[in-house]
C-alpha positions in Angstrom: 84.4 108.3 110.9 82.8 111.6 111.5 85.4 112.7 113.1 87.9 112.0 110.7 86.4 113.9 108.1 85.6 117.2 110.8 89.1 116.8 111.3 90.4 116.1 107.6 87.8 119.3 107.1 89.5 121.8 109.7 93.1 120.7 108.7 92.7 120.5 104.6 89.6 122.1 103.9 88.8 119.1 102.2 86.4 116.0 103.6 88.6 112.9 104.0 87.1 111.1 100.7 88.4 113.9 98.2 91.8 113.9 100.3 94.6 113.8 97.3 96.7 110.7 97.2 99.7 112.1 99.2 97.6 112.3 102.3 96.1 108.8 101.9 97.6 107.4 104.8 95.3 110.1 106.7 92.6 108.7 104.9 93.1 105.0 104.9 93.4 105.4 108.9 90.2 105.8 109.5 88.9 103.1 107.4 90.9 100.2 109.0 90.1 101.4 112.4 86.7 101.4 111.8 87.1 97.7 110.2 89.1 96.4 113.3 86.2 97.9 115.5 83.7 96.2 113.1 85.2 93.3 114.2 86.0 93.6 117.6 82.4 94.3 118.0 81.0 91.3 116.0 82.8 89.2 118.4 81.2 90.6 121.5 77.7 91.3 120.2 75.5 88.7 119.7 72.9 89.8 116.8 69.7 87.4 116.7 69.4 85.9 113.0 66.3 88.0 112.3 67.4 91.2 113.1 70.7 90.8 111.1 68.7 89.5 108.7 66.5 92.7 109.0 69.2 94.9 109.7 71.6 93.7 106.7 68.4 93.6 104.3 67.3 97.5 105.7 71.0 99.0 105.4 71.4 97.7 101.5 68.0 99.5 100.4 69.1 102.2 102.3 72.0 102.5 100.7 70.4 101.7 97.0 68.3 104.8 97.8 71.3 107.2 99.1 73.3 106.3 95.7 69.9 107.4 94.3 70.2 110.5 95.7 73.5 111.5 95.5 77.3 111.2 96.9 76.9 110.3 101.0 79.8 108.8 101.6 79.8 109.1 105.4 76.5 107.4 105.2 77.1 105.1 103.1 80.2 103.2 104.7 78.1 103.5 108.5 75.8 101.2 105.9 77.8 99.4 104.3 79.4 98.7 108.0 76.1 97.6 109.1 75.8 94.9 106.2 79.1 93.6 107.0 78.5 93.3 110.4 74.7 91.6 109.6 76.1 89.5 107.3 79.1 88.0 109.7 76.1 87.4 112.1 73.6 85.5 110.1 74.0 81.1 110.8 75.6 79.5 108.0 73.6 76.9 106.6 75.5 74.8 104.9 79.4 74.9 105.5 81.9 75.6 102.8 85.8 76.5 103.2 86.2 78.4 100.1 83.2 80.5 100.5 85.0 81.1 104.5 88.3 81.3 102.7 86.9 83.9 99.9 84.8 85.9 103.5 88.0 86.1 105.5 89.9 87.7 101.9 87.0 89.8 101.6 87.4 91.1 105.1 91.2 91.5 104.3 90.5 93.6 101.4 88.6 95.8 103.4 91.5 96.3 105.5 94.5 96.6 103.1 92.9 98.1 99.6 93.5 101.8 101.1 97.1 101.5 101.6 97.6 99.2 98.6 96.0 101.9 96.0 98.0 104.5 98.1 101.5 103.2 97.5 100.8 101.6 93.8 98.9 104.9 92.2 101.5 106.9 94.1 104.6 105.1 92.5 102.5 105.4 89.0 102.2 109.4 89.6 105.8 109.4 90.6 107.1 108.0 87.1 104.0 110.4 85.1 102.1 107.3 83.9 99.3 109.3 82.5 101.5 109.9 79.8 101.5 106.2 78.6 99.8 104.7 76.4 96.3 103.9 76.8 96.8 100.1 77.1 100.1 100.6 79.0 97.9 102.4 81.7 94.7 100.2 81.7 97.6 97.2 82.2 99.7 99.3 85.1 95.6 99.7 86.3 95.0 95.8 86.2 99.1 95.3 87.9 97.5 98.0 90.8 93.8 95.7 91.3 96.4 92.4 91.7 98.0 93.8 94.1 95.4 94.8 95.9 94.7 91.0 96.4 98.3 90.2 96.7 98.8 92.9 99.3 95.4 91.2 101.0 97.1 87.7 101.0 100.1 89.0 102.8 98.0 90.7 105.4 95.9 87.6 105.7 98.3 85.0 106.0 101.5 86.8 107.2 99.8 89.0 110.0 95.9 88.6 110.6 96.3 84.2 110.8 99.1 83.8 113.2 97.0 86.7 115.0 94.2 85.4 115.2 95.9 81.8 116.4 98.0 84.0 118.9 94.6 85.4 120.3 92.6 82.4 120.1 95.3 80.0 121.6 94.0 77.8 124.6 94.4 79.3 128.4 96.5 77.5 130.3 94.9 76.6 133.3 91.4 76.6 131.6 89.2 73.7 133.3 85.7 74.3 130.8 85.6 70.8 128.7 83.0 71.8 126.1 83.8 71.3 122.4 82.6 75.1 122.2 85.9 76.1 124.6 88.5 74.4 122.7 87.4 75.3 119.2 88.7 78.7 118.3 86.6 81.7 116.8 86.6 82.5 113.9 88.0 85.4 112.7 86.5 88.1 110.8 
């Protein structure tokens, strides 16, 4: 993420979190990269309980005490990043599909919110919605925040699902017969 904001630096003058909304593409980039690497990682790492525990506990008072201080937004997504990625490694005590449902959403907001304010706010400043009413906007505003889940949905079940299923499908020719080898991973 450093990078991208050097980079978004050197080309705009600006960093990549004040980027205007016609170069949001440039700036979403970065974001859902870093979230796919988040969880490529997570699936290769193991993290002992404690120290995600420690680690996920540490990065949210850091990041209490960096909002304290001031805008650091670079520092504050490599945080929030680290709670993410503590959280998805701490056991799950007691099982529930909706709160693994309501995770893997989560995780697909992460992904898609970017590209979904991009193309909604862009069509708004395209037909001059600031000059609506106030309740017309704070309704186009609330239309914008449902499709952010809607566009999530679609990302989840139309791409990141059959995906994942793709990816975690049994090997042919696999000989292991442990319950652990045929049940799939979870995604992120």
């Amino acid at each position: 993420m450093e990078r991208a904001d050097l980079d978004a630096l050197g080309a705009f003058g600006l960093p990549i979190y004040e980027m205007p909304l016609r170069l949001g593409f440039l700036r979403a980039f970065p974001l859902f990269a870093l979230g796919v690497a988040v969880a490529l990682f997570a699936r290769q790492v193991y993290c002992p309980p404690r120290l995600a525990a420690g680690l996920g506990g540490s990065a949210v008072v850091a990041v209490a005490g960096l909002q304290a201080l001031g805008p650091h937004n670079l520092a504050t997504l490599g945080l929030l990043t680290v709670i993410i990625f503590a959280t998805g490694a701490l056991p799950v005590r007691s099982p529930s599909r909706l709160v693994e449902h309501l995770a893997l959403m989560a995780f697909a907001i992460f992904l898609t919110n970017e590209v979904i304010r991009i193309v909604w706010f862009g069509v708004l400043d395209a037909v001059d919605w600031r000059s609506w009413s106030p309740s017309v906007q704070w309704t186009a505003w609330a239309v914008g925040l449902a499709a952010a889940f809607g566009g999530a949905a679609v990302f989840r079940y139309a791409f990141d699902r059959p995906t994942q299923a793709w990816f975690n499908r049994p090997q042919s020719g696999s000989r292991s017969t442990s319950p652990a080898a045929k049940s799939p991973v979870p995604a992120l």
